[in-house]
N, C-alpha and C positions, 0 to 999 in steps of 0.2 A: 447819882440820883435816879430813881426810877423815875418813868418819865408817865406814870399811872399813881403816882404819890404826891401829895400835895406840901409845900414848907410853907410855915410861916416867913414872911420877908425876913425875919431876926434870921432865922435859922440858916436862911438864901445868903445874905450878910455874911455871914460867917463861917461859911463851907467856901465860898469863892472869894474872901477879902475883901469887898467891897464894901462901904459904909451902906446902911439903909437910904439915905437921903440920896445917894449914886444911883441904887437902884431906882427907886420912886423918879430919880432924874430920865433916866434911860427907859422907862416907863411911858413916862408922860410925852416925852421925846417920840414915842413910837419906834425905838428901835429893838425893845424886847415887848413880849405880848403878856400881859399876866392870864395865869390860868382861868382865876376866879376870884375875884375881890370881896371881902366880907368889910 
């Protein structure tokens, strides 16, 4: 991933095998930072 390109969470999902609901977990957890939320 370039780290200047933006993924939709699906896209995030699915390049690393994680469900979306994992990420949004680890999100809100504060252990990953989202770029920018729409």
């Amino acid at each position: 991933m370039d780290d200047n390109e933006l993924y939709p969470i699906g896209d995030v999902a699915r390049r690393t095998g994680l469900s979306v609901s994992a990420i949004r977990y680890y999100s809100d957890a504060g252990v990953i930072d989202p770029t920018r939320v729409s």
